[in-house]
N, C-alpha and C positions, 0 to 999 in steps of 0.2 A: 277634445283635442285642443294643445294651446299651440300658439304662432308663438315662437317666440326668437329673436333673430342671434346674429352670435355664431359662437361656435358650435353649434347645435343643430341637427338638423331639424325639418319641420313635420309637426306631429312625432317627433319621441319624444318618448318621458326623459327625464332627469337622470333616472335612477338604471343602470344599464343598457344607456342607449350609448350609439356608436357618433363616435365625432365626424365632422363633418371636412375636416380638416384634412390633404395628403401626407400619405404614412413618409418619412425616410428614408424608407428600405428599400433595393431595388428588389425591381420581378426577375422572377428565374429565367424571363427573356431577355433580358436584358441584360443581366449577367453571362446568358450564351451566347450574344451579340462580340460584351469586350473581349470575353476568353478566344472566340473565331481571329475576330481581328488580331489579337497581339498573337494566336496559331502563325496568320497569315504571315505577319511583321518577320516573326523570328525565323520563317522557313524563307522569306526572300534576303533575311541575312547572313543565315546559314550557309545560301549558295555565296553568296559573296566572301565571304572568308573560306571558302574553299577553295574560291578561285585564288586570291590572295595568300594564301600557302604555296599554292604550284607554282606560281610566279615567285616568290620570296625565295622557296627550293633552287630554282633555276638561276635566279641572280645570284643565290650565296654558291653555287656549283661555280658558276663562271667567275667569281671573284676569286675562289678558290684553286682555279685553274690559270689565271692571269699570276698568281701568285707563286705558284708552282713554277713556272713557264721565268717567272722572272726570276727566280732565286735557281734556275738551272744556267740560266743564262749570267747571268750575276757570278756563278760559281765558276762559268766559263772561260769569262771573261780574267777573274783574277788568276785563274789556276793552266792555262792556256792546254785543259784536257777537262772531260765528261766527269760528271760524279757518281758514275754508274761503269761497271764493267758490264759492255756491250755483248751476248750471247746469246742468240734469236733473235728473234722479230717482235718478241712482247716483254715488256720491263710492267711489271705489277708494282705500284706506288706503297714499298713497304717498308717498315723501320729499317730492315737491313739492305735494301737499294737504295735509299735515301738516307743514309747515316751520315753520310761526307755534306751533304745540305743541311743536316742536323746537326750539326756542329762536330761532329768524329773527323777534323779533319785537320792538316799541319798549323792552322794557327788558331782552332778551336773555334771559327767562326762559324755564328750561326747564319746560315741562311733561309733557309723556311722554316719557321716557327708554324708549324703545324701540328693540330690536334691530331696523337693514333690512335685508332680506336682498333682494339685484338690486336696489334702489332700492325697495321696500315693505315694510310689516309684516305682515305672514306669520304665518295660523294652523300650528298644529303639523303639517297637512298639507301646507303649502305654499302654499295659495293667500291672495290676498292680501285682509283685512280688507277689508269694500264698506257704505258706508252706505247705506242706500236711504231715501229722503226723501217722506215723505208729508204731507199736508196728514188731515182727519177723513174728507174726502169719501173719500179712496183717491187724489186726481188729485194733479200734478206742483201743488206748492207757489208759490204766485204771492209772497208776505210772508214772512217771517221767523217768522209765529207758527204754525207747525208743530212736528210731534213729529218724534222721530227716532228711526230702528230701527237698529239691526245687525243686518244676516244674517251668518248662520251657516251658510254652504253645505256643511260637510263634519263635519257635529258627532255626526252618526251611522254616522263607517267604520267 
């Protein structure tokens, strides 16, 4: 048996003995260790950008309704009458209720430049903008001197 020091362990031979040295390579444990962790990582940020959609959803809905709201009023103001003819109690936010805002109107002016999507304008969920039109009592509006709401049918998915 020789001692001999080095990179070599003590008592192997020379000739197919195994180094004494740490291989490189990780263990399979260790390798199941990082894969868990970055599991863990990408599932706590997964729920974060979920949340972060429903919130983005919601602001782009309300910006998109401040928008509406202003370009009705806007339209109001210049034309001293509605750009909708008034018949029921629900007005659906569609190309052809919304044409006089869209520029179909005596001096061609645009007023909400809005995306239609199928022929309406479309909250972030798809359904399409609905005015619902009340008068103080609650009842279907007989005049023109009524309020006007937006619903919001899907502002809590």
């Amino acid at each position: 048996m020789r001692l001999e020091r080095g990179n070599w362990k003590l008592g192997c031979r020379r000739s197919g003995g195994r180094r004494g040295r740490a291989s490189n390579a990780f263990t399979l444990v260790e390798m199941l260790v990082v894969v868990g962790m970055l599991g863990i990582l990408m599932g706590v940020s997964a729920s974060g950008i979920g949340q972060a959609r429903k919130q983005a959803a919601v602001a782009k809905a309300n910006a998109e309704l401040r928008e509406l709201i202003n370009a009705w009023l806007s339209y109001e103001a210049s034309f001293d009458d509605w750009p909708v003819q008034v018949s029921g109690r629900q007005i659906d936010a569609t190309s052809s209720a919304l044409s006089e805002l869209l520029g179909n109107n005596e001096q061609k002016t645009v007023y909400l430049n809005a995306q239609m999507v199928n022929g309406a304008f479309r909250d972030p969920w798809g359904t399409p903008y609905r005015f619902r039109l009340l008068n103080e009592s609650g009842q279907s509006p007989v005049t023109e001197e009524f309020g006007a709401a937006v619903t919001f049918p899907n502002r809590h998915r």
